[in-house]
N, CA, C and O atoms as a Tinker XYZ file with bonds, in Angstrom:
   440  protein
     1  N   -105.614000  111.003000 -124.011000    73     2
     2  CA  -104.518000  111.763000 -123.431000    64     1     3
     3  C   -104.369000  111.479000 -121.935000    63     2     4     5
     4  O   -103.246000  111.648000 -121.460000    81     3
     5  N   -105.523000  111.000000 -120.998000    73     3     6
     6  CA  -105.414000  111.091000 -119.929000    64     5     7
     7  C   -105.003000  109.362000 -119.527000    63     6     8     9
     8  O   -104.941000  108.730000 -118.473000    81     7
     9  N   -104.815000  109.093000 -120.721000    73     7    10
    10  CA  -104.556000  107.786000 -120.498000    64     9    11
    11  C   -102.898000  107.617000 -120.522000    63    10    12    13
    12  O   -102.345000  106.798000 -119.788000    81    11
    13  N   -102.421000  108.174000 -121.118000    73    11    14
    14  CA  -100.708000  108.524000 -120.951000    64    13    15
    15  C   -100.416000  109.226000 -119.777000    63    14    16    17
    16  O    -99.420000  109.001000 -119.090000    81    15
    17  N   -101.336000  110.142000 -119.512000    73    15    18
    18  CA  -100.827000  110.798000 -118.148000    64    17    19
    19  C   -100.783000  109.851000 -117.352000    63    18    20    21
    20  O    -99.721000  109.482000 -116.850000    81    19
    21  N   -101.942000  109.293000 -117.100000    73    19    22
    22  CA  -101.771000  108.048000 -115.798000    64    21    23
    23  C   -100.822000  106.964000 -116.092000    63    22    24    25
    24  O   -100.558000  106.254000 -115.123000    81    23
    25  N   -100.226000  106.660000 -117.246000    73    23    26
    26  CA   -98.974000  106.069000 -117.482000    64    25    27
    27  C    -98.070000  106.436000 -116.947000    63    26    28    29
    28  O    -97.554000  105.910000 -115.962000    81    27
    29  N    -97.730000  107.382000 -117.494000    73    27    30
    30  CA   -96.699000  108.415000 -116.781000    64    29    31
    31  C    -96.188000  108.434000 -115.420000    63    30    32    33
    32  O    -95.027000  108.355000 -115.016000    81    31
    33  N    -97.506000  108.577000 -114.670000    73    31    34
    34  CA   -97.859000  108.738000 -113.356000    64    33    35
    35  C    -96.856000  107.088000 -112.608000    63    34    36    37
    36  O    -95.982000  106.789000 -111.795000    81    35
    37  N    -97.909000  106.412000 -113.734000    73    35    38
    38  CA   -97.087000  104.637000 -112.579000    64    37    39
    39  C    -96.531000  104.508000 -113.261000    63    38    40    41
    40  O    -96.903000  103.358000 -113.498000    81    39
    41  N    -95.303000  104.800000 -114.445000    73    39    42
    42  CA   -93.742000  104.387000 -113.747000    64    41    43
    43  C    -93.093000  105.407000 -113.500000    63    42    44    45
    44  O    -91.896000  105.469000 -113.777000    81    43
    45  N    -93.749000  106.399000 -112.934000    73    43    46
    46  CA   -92.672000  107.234000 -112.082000    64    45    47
    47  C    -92.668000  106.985000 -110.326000    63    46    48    49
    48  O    -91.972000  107.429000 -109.413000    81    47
    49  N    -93.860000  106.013000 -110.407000    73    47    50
    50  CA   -94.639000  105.587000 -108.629000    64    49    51
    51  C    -95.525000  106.809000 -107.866000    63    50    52    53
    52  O    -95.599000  106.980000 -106.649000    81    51
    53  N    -96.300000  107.764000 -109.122000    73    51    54
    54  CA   -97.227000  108.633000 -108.599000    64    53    55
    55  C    -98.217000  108.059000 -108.547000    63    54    56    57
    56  O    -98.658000  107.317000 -109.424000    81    55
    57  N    -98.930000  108.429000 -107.058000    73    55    58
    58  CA  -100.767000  107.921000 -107.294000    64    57    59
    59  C   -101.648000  108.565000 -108.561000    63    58    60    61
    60  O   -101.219000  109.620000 -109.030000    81    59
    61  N   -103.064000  107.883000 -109.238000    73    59    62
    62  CA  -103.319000  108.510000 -110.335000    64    61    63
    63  C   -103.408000  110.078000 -110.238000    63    62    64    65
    64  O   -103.309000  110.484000 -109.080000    81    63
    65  N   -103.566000  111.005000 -111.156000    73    63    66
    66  CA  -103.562000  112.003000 -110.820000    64    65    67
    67  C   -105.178000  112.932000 -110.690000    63    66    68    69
    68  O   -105.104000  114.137000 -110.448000    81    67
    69  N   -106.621000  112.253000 -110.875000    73    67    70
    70  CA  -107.258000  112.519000 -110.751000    64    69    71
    71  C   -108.366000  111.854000 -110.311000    63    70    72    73
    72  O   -108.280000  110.657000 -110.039000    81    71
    73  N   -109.696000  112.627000 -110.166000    73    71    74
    74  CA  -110.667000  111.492000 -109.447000    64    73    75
    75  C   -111.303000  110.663000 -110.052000    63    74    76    77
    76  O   -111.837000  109.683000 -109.531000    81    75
    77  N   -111.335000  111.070000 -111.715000    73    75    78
    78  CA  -112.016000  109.913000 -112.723000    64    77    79
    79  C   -111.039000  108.626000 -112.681000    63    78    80    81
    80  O   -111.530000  107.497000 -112.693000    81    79
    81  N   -109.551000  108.839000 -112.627000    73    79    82
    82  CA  -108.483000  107.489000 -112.455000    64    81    83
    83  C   -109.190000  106.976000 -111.319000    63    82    84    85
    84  O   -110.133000  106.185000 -111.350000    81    83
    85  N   -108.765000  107.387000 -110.522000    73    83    86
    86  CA  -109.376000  106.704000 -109.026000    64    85    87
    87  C   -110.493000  105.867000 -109.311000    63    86    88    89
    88  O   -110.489000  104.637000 -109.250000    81    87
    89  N   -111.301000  106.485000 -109.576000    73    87    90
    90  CA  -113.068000  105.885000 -109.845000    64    89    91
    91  C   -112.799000  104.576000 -110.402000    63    90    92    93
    92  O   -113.142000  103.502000 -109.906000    81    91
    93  N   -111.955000  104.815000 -111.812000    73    91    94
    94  CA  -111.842000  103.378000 -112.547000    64    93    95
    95  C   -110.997000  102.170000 -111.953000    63    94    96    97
    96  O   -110.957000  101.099000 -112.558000    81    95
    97  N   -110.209000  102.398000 -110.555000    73    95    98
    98  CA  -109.546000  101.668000 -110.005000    64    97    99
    99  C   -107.986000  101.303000 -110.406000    63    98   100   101
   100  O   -107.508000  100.183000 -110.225000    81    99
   101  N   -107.378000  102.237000 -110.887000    73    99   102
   102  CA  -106.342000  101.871000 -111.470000    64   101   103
   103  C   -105.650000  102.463000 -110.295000    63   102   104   105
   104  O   -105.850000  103.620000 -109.925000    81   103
   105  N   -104.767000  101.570000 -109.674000    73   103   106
   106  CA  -103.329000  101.523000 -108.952000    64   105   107
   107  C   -102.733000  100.995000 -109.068000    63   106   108   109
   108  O   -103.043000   99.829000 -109.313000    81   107
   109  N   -101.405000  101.361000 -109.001000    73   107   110
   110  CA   -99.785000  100.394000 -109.493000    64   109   111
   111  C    -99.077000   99.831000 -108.165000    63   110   112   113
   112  O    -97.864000   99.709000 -107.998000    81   111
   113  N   -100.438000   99.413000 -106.962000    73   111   114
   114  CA   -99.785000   98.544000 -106.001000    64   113   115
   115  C    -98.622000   98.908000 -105.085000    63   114   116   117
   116  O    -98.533000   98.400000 -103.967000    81   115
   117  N    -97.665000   99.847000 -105.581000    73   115   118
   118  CA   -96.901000  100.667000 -104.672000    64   117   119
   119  C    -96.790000  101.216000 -103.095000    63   118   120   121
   120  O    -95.866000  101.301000 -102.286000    81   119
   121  N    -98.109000  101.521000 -103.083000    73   119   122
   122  CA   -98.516000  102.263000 -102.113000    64   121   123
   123  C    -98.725000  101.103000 -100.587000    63   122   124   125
   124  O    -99.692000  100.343000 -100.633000    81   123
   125  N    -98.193000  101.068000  -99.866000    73   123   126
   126  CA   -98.368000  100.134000  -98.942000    64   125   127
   127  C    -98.864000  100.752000  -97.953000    63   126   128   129
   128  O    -99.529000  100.099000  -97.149000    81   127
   129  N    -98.704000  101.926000  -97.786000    73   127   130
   130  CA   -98.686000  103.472000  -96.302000    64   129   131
   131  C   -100.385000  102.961000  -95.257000    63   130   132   133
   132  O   -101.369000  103.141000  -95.975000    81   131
   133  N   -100.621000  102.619000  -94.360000    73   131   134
   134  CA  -101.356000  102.745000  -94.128000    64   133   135
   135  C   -101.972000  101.014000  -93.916000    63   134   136   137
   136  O   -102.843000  100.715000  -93.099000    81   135
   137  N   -101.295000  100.044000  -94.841000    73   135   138
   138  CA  -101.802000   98.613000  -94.285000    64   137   139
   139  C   -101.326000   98.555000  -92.441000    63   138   140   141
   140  O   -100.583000   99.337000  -91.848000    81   139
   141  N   -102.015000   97.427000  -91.926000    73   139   142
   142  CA  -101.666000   97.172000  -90.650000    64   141   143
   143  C   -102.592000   95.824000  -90.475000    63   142   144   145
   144  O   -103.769000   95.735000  -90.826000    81   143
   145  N   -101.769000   94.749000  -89.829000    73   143   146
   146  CA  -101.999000   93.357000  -89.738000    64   145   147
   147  C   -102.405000   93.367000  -88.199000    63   146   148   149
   148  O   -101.509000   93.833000  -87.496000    81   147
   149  N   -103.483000   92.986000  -87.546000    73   147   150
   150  CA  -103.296000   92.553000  -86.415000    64   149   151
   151  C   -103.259000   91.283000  -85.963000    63   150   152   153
   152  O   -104.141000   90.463000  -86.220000    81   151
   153  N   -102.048000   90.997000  -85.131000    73   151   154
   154  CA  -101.303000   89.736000  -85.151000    64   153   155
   155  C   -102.565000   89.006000  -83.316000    63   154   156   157
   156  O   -102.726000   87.855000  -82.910000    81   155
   157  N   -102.963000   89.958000  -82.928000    73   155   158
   158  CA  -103.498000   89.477000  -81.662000    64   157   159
   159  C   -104.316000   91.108000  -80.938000    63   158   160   161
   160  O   -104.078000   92.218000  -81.414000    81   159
   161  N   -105.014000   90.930000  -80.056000    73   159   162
   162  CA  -105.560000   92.115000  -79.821000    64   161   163
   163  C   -104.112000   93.127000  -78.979000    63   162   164   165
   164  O   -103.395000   92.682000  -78.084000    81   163
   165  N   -104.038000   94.226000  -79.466000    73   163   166
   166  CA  -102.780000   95.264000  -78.768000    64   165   167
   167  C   -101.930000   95.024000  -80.018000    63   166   168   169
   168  O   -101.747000   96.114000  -80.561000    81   167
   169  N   -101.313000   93.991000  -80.718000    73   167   170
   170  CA  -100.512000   93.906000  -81.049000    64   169   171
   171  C   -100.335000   93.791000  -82.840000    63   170   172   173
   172  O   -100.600000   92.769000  -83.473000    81   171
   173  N    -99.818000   95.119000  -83.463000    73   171   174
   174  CA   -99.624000   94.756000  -84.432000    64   173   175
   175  C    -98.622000   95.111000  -85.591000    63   174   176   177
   176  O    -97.777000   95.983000  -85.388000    81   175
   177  N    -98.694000   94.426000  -86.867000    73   175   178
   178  CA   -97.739000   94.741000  -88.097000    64   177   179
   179  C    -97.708000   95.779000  -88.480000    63   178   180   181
   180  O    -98.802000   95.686000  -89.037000    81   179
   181  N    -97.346000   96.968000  -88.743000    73   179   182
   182  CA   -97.435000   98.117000  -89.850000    64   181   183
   183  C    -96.819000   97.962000  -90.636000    63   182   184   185
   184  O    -95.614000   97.888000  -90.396000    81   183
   185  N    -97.407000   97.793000  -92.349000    73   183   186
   186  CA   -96.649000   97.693000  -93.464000    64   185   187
   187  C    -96.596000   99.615000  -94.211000    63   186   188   189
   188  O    -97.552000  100.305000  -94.565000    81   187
   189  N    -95.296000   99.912000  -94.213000    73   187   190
   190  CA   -95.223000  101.335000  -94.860000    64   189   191
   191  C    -94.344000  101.304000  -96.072000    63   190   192   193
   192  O    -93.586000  100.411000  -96.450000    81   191
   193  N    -94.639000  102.603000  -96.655000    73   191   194
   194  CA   -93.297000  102.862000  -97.926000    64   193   195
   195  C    -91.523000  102.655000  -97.510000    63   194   196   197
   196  O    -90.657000  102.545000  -98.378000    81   195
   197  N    -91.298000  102.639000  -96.296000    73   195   198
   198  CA   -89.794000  102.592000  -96.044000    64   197   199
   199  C    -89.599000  101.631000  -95.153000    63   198   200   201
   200  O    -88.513000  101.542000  -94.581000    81   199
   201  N    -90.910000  100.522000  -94.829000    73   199   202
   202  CA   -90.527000   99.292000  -94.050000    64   201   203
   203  C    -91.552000   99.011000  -93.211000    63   202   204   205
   204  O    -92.676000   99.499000  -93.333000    81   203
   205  N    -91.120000   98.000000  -92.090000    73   203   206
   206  CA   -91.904000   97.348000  -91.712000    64   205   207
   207  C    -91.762000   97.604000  -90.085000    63   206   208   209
   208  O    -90.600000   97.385000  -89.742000    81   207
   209  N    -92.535000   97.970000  -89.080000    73   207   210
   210  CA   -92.652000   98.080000  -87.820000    64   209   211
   211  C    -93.700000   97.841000  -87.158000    63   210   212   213
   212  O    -94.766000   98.071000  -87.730000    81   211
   213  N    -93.735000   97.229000  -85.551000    73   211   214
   214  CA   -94.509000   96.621000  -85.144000    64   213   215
   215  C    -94.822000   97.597000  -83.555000    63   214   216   217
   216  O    -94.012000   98.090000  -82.770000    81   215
   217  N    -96.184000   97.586000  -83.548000    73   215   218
   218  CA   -96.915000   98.278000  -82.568000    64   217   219
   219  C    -97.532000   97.763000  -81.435000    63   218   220   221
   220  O    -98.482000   97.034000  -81.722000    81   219
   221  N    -97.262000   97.924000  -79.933000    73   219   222
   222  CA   -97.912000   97.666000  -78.662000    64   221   223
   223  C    -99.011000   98.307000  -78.428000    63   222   224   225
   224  O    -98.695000   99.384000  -77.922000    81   223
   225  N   -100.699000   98.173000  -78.577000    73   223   226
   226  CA  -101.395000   99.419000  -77.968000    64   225   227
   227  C   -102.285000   99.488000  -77.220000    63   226   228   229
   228  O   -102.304000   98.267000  -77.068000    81   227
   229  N   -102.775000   99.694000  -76.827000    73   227   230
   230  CA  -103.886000   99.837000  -75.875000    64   229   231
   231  C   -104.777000  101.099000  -76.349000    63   230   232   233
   232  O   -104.168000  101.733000  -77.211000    81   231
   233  N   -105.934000  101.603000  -76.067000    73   231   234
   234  CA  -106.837000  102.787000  -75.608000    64   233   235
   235  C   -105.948000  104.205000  -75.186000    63   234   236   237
   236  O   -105.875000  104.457000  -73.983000    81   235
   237  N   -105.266000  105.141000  -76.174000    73   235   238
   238  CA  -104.873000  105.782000  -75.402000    64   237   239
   239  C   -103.553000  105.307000  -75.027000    63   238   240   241
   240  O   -103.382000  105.359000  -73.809000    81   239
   241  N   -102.791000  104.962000  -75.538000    73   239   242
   242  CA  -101.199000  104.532000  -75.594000    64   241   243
   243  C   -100.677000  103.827000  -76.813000    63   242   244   245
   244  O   -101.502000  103.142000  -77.417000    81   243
   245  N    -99.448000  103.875000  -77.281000    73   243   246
   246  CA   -99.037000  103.260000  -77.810000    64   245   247
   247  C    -97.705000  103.215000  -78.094000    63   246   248   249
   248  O    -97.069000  104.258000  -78.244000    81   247
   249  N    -96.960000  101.615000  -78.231000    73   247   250
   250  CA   -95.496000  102.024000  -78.619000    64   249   251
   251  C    -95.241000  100.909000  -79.771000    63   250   252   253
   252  O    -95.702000   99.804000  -80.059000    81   251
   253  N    -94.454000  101.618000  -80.171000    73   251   254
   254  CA   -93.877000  101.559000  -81.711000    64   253   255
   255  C    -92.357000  101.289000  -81.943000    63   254   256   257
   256  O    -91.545000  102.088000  -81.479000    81   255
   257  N    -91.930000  100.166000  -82.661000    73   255   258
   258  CA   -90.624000   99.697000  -83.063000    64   257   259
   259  C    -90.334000   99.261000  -83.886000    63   258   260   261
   260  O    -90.783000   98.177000  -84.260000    81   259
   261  N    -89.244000  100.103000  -84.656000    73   259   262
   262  CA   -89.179000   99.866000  -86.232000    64   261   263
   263  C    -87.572000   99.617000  -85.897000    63   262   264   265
   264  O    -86.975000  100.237000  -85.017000    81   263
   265  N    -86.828000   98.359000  -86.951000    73   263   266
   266  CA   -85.671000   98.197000  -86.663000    64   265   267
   267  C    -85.015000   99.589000  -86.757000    63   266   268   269
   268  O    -85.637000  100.597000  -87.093000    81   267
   269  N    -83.759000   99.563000  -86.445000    73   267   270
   270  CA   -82.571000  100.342000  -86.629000    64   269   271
   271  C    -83.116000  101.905000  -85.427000    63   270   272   273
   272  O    -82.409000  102.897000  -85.255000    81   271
   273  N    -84.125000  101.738000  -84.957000    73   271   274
   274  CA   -84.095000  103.032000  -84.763000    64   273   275
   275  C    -85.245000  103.381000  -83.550000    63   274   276   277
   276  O    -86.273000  102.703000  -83.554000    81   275
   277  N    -85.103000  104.246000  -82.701000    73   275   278
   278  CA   -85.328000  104.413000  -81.442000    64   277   279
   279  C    -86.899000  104.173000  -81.026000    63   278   280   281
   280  O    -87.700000  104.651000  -81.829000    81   279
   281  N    -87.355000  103.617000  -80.083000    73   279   282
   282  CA   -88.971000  103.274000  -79.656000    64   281   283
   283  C    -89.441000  104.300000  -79.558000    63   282   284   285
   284  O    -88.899000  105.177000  -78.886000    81   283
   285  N    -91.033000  104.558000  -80.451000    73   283   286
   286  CA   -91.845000  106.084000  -80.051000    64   285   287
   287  C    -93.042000  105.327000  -79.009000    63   286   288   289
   288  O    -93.598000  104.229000  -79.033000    81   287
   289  N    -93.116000  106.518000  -78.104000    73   287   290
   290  CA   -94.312000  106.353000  -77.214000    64   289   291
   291  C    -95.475000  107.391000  -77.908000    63   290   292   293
   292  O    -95.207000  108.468000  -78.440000    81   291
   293  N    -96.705000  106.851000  -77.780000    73   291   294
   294  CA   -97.361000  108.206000  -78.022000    64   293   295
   295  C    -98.662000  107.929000  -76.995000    63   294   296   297
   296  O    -98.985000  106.762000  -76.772000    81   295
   297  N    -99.363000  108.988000  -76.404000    73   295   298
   298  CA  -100.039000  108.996000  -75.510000    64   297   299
   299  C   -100.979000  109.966000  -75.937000    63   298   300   301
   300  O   -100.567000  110.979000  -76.502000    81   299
   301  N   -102.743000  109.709000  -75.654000    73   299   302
   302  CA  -103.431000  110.475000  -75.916000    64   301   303
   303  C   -104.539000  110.203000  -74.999000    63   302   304   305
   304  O   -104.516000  109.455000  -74.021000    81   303
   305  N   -105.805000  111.120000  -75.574000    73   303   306
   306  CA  -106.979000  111.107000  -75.173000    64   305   307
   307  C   -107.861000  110.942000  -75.849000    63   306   308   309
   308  O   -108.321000  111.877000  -76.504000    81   307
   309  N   -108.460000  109.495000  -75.913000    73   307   310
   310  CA  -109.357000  108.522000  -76.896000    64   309   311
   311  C   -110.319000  109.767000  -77.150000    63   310   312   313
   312  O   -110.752000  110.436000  -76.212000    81   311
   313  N   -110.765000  110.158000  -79.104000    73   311   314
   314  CA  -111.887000  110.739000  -78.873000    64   313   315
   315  C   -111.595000  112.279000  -78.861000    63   314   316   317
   316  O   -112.637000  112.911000  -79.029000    81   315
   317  N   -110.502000  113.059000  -78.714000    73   315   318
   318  CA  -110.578000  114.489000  -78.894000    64   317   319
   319  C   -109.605000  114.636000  -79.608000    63   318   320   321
   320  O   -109.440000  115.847000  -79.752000    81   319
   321  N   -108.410000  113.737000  -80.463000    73   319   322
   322  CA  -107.615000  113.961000  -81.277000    64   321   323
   323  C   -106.475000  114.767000  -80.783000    63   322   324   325
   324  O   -105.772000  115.316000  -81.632000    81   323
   325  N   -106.229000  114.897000  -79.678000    73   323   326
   326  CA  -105.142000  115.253000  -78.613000    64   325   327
   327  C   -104.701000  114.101000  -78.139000    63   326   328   329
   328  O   -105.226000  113.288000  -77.377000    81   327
   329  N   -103.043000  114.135000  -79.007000    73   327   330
   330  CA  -102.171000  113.495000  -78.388000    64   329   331
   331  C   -100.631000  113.757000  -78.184000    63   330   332   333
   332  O   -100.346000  114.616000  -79.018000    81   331
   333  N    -99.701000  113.480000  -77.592000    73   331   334
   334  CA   -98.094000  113.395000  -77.511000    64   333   335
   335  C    -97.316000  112.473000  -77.780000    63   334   336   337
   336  O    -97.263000  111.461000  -77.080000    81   335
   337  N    -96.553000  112.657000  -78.869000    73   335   338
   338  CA   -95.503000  111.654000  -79.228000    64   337   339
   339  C    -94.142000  111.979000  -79.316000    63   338   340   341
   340  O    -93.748000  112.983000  -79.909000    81   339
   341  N    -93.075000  110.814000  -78.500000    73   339   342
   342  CA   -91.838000  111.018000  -78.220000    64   341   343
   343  C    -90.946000  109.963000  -78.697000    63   342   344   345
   344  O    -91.427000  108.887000  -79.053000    81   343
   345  N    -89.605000  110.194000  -78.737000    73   343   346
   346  CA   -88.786000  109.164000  -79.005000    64   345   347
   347  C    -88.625000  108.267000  -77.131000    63   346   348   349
   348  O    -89.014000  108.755000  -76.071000    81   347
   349  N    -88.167000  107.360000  -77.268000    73   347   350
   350  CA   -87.653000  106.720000  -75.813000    64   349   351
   351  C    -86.574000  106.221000  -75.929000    63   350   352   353
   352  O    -86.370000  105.614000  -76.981000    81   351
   353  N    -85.492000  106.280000  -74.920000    73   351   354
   354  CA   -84.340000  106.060000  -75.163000    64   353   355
   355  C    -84.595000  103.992000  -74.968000    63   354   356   357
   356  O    -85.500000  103.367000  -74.414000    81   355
   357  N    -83.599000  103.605000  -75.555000    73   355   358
   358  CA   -83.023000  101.884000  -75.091000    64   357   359
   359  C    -82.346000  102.170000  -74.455000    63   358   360   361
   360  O    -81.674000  103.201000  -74.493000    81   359
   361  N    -82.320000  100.749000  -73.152000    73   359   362
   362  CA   -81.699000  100.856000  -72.265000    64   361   363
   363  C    -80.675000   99.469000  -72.251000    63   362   364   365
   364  O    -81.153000   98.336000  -72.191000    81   363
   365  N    -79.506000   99.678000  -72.302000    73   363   366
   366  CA   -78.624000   98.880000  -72.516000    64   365   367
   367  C    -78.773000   97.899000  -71.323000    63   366   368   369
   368  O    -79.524000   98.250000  -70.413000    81   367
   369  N    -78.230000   96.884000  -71.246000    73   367   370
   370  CA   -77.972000   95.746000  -70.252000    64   369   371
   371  C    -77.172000   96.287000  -69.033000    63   370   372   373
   372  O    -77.509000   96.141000  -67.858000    81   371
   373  N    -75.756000   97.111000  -69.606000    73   371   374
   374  CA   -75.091000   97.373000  -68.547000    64   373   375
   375  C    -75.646000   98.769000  -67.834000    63   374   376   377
   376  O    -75.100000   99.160000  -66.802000    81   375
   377  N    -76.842000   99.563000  -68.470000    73   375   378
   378  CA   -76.819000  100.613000  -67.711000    64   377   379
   379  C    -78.310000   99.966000  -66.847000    63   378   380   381
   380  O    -78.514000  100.440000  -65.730000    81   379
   381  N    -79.087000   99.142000  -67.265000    73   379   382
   382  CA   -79.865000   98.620000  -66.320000    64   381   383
   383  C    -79.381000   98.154000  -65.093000    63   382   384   385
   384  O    -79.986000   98.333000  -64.036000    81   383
   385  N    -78.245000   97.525000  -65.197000    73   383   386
   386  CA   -77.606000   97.191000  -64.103000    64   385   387
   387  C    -76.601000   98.479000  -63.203000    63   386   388   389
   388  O    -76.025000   98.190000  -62.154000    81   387
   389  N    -76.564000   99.211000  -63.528000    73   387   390
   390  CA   -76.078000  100.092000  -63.552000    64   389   391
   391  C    -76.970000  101.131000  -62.461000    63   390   392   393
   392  O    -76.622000  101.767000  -61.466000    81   391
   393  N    -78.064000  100.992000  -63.051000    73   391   394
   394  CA   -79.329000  101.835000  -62.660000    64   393   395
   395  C    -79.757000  100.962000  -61.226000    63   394   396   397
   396  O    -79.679000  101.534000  -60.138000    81   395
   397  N    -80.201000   99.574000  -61.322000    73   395   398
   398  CA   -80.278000   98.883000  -59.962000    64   397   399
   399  C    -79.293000   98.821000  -58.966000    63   398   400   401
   400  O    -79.455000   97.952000  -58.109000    81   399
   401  N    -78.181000   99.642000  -58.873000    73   399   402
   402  CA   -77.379000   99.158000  -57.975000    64   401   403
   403  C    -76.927000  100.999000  -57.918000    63   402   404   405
   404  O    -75.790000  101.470000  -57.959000    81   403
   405  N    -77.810000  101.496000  -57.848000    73   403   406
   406  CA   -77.551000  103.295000  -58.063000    64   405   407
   407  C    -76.443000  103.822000  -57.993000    63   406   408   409
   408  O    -75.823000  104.479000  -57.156000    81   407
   409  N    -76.206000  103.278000  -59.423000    73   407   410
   410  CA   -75.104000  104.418000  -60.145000    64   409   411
   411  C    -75.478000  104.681000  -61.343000    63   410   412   413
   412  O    -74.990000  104.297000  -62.406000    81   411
   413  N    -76.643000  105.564000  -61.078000    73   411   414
   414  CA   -77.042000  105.944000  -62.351000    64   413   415
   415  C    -76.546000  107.183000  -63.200000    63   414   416   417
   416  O    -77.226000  107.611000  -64.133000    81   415
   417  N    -75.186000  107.811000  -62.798000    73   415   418
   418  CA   -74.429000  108.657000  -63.682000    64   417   419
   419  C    -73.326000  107.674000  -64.067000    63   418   420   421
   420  O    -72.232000  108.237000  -64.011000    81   419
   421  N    -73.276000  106.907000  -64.291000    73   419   422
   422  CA   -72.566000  105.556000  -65.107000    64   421   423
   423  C    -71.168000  105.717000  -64.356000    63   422   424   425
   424  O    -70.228000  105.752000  -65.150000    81   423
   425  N    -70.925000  105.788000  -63.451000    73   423   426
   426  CA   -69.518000  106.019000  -62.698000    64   425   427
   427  C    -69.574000  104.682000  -62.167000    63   426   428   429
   428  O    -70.574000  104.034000  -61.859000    81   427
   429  N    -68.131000  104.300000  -62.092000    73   427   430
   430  CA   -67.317000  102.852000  -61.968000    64   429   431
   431  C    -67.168000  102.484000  -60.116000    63   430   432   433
   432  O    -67.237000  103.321000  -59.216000    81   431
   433  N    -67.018000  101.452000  -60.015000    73   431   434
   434  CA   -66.772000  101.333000  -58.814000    64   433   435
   435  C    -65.841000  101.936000  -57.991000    63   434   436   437
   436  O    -65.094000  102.771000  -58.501000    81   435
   437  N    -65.746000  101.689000  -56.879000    73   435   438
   438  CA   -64.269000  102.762000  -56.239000    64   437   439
   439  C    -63.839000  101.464000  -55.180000    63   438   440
   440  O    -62.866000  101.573000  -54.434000    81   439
């Protein structure tokens, strides 16, 4: 019987549902959450369930960029599990330039 359940389980894309499945090693490969490639020291792949994004880090920093969608910073303290994580805005071409020549409320020349 518990052998249909865990059928069940992978083709619906549930992990097995107990710890004797587990034990025997049965997974339906699905699960990607949690791989990570490192391409060089600081720098690496994260493979997840909804895609693929790549990480800058150091000791206590890190930033994160997944297409389509805004850079997270997160900042902590190596070792006490206290940390802060934010979105960061992109900064367009024209407001960089924009910003060096201080007009940084985006107002036009006069």
């Amino acid at each position: 019987m518990q052998q249909w359940a865990d059928y069940l389980d992978k083709i619906r894309g549930r992990r097995p549902s107990n710890s004797a499945t587990r034990a025997r090693g049965i997974n339906d490969g699905s699960s990607l959450s949690g791989k990570r490639i490192k391409i060089m020291p600081g720098l690496y792949i994260n493979l997840g369930k909804t895609g693929v994004s790549t990480s800058l880090s150091k000791p206590g920093a890190t930033l994160n960029f997944k297409p389509d969608r805004k850079p997270r910073a997160t900042v902590g303290i190596p070792g006490t599990g206290l940390s802060y994580s934010a979105n960061i805005e992109r900064v367009s071409a024209l407001k960089r330039k924009q910003l060096a020549l201080g007009l940084s409320d985006g107002s036009s020349w006069h």
